[in-house]
N, C-alpha and C positions, 0 to 999 in steps of 0.2 A: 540478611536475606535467607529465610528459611531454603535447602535446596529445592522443595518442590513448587517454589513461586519462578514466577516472570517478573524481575525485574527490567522496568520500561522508562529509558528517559527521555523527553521529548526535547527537542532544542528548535526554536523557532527563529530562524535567521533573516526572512521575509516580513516586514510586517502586512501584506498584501494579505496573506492566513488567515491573522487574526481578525481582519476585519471581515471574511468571505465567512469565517468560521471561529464567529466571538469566542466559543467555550472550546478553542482548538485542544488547546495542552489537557486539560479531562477528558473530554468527547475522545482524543483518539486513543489515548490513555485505556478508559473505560473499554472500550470499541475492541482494541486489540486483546486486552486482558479477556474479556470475555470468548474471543475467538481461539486463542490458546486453550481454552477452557472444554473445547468440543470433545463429542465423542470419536469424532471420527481419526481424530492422534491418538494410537496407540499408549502413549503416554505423554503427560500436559509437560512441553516445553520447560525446558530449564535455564536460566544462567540471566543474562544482562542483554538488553536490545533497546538502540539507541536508533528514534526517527528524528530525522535531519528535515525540518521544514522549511524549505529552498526556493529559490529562484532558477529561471532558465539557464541562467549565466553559471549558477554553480551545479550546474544539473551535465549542462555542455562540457566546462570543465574535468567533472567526474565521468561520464561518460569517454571522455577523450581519454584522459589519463585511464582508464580499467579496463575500456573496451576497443579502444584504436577509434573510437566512433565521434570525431569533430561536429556533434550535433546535440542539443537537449533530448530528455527522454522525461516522460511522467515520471517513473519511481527506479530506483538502484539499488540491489540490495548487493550487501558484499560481507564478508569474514571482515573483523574489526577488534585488531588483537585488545582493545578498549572495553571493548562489549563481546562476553564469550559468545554469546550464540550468534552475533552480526547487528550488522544497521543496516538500514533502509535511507535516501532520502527522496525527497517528492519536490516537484518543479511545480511551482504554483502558477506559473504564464501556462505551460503546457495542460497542465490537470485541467484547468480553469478552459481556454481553449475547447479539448475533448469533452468535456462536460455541455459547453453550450452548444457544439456541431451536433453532439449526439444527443442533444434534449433532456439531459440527466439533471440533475439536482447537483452541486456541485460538494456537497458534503458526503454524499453520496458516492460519487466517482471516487471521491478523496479517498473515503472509506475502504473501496474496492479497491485501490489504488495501495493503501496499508497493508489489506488481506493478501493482496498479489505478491509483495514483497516481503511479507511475513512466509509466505509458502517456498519463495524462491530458500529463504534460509534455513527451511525445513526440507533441502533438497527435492521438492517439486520441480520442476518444468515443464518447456512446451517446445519443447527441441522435434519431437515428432507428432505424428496425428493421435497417437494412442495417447502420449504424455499427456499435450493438451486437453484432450478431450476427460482426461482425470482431474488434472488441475480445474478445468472451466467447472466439471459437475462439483466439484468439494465447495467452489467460490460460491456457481449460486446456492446449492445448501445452506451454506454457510450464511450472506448476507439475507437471503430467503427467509431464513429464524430470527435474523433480527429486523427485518422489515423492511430491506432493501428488496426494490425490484428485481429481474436479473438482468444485468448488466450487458448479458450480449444480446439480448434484445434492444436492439437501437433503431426509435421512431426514428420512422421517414416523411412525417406528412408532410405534403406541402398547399400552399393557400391555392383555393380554388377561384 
């Protein structure tokens, strides 16, 4: 690996993914690499980053074990002496869930779901109102250029 690549490996441990998201291991592949790729990183990411494509059950697991939290979550990102710059993994019940309450497309969600966890290891957060509101405008920029809606706009209609 040249040092100024992203090295990305996907492990799909769900097969629930592949079927939601035939072309999962390229698409998020592509998706990610591309997003490391932006202007707005002072400089493009370096080292090794490993997405863990998961279930609720090992989403709750990890969540218990890293964060005292006996519940699933969407995405986890964390240091992964395996992968220099971190992993991510993503709970396909839960994504899948959020995706249908808030009317999203679910590759989509997914997608925004990678970004979010891509940022967390890029030391972004959303611990205060200021953090957030930087993280949220970089996301939708970010998925904006590539054709995603923005994400915090979540339809509410309901049948008349």
């Amino acid at each position: 690996m040249a040092r100024s690549e992203l090295d990305i490996v996907v492990r799909i441990e769900c097969r629930a993914w592949r079927s939601a998201w035939p072309r999962l291991s390229n698409g998020a592949h592509r998706f990610l690499a591309a997003a490391a790729r932006r202007p707005e990183f002072r400089s493009a990411p370096r080292g090794e980053i490993t997405i863990v494509f998961a279930d609720d059950e090992r989403l709750r697991a990890l969540n218990a074990q890293f964060r005292g939290k006996d519940r699933p979550t969407n995405v986890l990102s964390f240091p992964d002496a395996a992968a220099p710059l971190g992993g991510m993994a993503l709970a396909y019940e839960t994504v899948r869930s959020e995706a249908s309450a808030q009317r999203k497309q679910f590759v989509n969600h997914a997608k925004h779901m990678i970004l979010h966890g891509f940022l967390h290891l890029l030391d972004y957060d959303h611990q205060t109102k200021r953090q957030a509101r930087l993280m949220e405008r970089l996301e939708i920029a970010i998925l904006s250029d590539m054709g995603i809606p923005n994400p915090y706009l979540i339809e509410t209609k309901t049948r008349a």
